[in-house]
N, C-alpha and C positions, 0 to 999 in steps of 0.2 A: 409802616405798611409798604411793601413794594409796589412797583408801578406792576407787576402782574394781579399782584393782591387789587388795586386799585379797580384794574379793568375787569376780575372776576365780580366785585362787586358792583359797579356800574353797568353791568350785562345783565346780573339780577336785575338791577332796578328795573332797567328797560324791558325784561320779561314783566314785573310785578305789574308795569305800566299800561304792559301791552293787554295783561289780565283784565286790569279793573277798568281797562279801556271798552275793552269786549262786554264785558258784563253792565256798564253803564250802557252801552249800545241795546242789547237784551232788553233791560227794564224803560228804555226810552221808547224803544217798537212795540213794545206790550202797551205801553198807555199810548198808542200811535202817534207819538211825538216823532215825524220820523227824519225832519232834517235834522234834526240832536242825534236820534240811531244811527244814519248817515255819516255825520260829524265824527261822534265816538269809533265808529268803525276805521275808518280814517286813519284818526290816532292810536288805533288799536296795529292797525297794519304798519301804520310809520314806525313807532314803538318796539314795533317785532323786527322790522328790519333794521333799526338801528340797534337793537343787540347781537343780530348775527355781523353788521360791520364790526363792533365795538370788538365782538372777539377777536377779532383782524386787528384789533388796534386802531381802528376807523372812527373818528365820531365827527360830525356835522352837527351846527347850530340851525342851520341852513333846511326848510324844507326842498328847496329846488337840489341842494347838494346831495340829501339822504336819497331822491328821486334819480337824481345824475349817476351815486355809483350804485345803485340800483340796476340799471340799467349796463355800468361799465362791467359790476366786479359780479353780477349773478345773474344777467339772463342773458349778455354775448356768449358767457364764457358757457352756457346750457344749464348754469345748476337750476337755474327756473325757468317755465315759458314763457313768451311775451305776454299772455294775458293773467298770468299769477301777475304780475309787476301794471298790468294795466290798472289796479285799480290805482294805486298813489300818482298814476299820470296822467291820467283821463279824465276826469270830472273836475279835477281839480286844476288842471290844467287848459281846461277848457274854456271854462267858465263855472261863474258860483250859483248859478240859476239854482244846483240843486242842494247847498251847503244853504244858501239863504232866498233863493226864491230870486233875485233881482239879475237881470244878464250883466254880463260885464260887456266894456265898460260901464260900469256906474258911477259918477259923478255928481255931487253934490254942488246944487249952484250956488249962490249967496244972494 
């Protein structure tokens, strides 16, 4: 398999990922589970942007990095506006108040 072939199929993934990411978000809101719909949405949007990097050849382990060219390679350059990309920077960024309810910091004492 070529490394083109490689990345055609690792950009599917990340579409498939971003799919079933979405659709878990859907069925979590429906039974008002909503910091899970929250969470899934999340990964639905990380998911999708890390297959429009991957076609570039881009891939991040890293969610801060997927955020960082996020931010470098699609909303300086205008193909997106700053608040299509607010969502992976914003809450998550912020704090987790709304992924798990607890503010950060949160530290566990012993």
């Amino acid at each position: 398999m070529t490394d083109e072939q490689k990345r055609e199929v690792a950009v599917k993934r990340f579409w498939e990922l971003a799919e079933d990411s979405l659709e878990s978000a859907r069925r979590e809101f429906e039974h008002e589970s909503f910091v899970f719909a929250f969470n899934r949405v999340y990964y639905a949007a990380f998911y999708a942007v890390s297959a429009v990097l991957m076609q570039d050849g881009r891939h991040f382990t890293k969610h801060a990095a997927v955020r960082s060219a996020l931010h470098k390679d699609l909303i300086r350059p205008g193909l997106l506006l700053p608040v299509q990309g607010a969502f992976l920077t914003g809450p998550l960024k912020t704090g987790s108040r709304v992924t798990t309810g607890l503010p950060l910091p949160f530290h566990l004492t012993t």
